[in-house]
DSSP file (Angstrom, degrees, kcal/mol; ACC not computed):
  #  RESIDUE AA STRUCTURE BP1 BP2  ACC     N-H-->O    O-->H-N    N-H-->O    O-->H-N    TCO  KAPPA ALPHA  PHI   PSI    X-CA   Y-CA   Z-CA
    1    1 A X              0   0    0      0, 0.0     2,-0.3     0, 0.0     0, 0.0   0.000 360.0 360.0 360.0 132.3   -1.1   22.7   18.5
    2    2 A X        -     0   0    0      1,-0.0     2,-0.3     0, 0.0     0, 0.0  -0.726 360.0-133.6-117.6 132.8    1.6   21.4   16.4
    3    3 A X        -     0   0    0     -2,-0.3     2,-0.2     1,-0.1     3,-0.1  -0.728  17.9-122.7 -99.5 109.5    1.1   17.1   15.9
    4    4 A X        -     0   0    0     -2,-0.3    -1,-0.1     1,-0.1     0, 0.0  -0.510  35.2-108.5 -48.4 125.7    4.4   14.7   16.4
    5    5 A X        -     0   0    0     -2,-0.2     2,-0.3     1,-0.0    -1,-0.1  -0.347  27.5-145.8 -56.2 166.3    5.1   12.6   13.3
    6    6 A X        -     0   0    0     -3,-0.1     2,-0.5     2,-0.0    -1,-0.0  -0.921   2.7-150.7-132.0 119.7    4.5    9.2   13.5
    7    7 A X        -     0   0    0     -2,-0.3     2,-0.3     2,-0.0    -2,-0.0  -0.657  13.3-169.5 -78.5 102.9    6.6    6.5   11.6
    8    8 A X        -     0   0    0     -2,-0.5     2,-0.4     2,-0.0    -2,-0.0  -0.879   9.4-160.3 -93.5 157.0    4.8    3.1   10.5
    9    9 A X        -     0   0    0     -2,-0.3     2,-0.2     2,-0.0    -2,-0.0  -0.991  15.5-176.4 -96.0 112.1    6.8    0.1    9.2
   10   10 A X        -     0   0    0     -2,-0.4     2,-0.8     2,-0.0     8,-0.0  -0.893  22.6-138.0-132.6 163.1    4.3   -2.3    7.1
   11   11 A X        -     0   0    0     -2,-0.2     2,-0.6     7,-0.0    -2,-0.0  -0.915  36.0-177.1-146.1  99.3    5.6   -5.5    5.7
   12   12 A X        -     0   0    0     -2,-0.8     6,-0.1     1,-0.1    -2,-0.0  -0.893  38.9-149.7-135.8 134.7    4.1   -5.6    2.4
   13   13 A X  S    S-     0   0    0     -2,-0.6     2,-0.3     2,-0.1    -1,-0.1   0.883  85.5 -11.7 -69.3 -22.1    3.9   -8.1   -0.8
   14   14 A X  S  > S-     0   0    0      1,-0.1     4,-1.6     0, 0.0     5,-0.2  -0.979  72.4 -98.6-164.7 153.1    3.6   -5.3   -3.5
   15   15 A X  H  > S+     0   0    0     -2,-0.3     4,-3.2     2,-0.2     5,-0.4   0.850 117.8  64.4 -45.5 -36.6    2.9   -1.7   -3.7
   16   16 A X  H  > S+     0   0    0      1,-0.2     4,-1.7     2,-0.2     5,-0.2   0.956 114.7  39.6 -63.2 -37.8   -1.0   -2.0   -4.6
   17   17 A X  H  > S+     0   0    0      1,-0.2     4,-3.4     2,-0.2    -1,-0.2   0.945 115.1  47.4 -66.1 -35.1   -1.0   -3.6   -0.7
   18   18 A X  H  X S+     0   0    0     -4,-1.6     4,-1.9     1,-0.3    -1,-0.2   0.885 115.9  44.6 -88.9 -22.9    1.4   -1.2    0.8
   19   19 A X  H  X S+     0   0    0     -4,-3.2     4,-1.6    -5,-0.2     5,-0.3   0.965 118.2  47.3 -66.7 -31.8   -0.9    2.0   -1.1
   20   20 A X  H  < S+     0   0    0     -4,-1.7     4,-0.4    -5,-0.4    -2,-0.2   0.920 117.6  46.3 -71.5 -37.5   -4.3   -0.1    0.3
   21   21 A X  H >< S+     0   0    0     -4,-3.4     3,-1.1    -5,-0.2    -1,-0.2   0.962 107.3  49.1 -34.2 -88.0   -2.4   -0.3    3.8
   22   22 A X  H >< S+     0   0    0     -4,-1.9     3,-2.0     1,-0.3     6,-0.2   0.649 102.9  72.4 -39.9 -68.8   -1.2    3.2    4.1
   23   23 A X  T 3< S+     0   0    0     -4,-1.6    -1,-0.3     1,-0.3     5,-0.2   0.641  96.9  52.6  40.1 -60.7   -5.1    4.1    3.2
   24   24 A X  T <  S+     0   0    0     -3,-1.1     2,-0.4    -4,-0.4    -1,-0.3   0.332  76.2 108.5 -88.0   6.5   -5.9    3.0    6.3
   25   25 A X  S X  S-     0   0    0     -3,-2.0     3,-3.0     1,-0.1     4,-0.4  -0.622  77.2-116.8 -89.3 132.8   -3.6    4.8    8.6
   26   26 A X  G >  S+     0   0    0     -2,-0.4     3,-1.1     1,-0.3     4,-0.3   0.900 108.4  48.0 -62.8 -14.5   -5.6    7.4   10.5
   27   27 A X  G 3> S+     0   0    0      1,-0.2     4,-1.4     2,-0.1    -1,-0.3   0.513  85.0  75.1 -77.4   9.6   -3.9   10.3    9.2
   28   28 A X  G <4 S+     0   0    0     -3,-3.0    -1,-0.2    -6,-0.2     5,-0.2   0.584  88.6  74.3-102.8  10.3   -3.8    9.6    5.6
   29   29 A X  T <4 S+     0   0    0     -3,-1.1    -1,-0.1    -4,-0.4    -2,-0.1   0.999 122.5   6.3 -69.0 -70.7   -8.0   10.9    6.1
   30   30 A X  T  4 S+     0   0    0     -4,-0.3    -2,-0.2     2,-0.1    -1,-0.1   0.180 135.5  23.9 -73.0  -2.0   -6.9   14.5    6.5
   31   31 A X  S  < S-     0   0    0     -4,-1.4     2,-0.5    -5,-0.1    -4,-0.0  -0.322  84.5 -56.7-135.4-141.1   -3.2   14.6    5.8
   32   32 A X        -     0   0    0     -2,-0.1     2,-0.4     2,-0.0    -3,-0.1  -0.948  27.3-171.9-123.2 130.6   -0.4   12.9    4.1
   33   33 A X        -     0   0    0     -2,-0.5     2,-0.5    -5,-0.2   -10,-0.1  -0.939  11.3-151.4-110.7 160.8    1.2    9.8    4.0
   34   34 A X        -     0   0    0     -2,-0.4     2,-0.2   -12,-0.1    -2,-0.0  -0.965   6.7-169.4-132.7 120.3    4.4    8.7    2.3
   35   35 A X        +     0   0    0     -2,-0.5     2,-0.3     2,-0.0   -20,-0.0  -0.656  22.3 153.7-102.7 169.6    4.7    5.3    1.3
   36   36 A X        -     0   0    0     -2,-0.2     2,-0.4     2,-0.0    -2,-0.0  -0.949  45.8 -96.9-179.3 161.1    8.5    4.3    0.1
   37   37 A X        -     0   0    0     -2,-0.3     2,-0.3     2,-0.0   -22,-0.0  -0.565  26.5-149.4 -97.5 150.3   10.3    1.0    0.1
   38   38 A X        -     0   0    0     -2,-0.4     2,-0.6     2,-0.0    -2,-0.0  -0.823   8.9-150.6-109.3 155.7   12.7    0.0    3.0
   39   39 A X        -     0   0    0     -2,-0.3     2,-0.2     2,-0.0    -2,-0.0  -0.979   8.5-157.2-122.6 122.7   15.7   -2.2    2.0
   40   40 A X        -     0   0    0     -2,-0.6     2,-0.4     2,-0.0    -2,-0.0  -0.737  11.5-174.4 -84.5 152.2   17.1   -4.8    5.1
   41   41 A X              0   0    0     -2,-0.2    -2,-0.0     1,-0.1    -1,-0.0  -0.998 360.0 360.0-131.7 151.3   20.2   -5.7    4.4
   42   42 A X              0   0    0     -2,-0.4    -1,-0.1     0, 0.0    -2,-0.0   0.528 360.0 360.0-145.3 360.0   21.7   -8.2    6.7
């Protein structure tokens, strides 16, 4: 049975938080996450 991605957005001071975050995601036990920087522009 084939698993929907799931997109988080996490709001993060630095990479070392956003890797320690991601960490924590339940997939990243058995799979992959991809951490990457979002830019707002407004």
């Amino acid at each position: 049975m084939a698993r929907s991605p799931r997109a988080y957005v996490l709001e993060c001071k630095d990479l070392d938080e956003a890797i320690a975050t991601a960490a924590l995601i339940p997939g990243a036990l058995h799979g992959a996450v991809e951490v990457r920087p979002l830019v707002v522009f407004s």
